[in-house]
C-alpha positions in Angstrom: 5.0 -11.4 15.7 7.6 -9.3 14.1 7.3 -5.7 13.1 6.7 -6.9 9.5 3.6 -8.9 10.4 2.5 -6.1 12.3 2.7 -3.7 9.9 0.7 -5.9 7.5 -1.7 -7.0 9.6 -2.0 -2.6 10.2 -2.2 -2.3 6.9 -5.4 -5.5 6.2 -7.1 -3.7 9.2 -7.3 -0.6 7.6 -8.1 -1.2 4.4 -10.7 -3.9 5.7 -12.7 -1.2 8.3 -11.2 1.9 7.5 -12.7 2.7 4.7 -16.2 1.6 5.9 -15.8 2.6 9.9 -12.7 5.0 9.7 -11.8 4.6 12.9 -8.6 4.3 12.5 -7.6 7.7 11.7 -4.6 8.4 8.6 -5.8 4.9 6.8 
């Protein structure tokens, strides 16, 4: 993948768990 999928797929991760687990810390 390119850094541009990356960064979305970042992005899906953390708005998808972060906000209920928050383990990913700065989302």
């Amino acid at each position: 993948m390119d850094e541009m999928s990356e960064l979305l797929l970042l992005i899906f991760y953390c708005a998808l768990l972060g906000s209920g687990v928050g383990f990913l810390p700065g989302c």
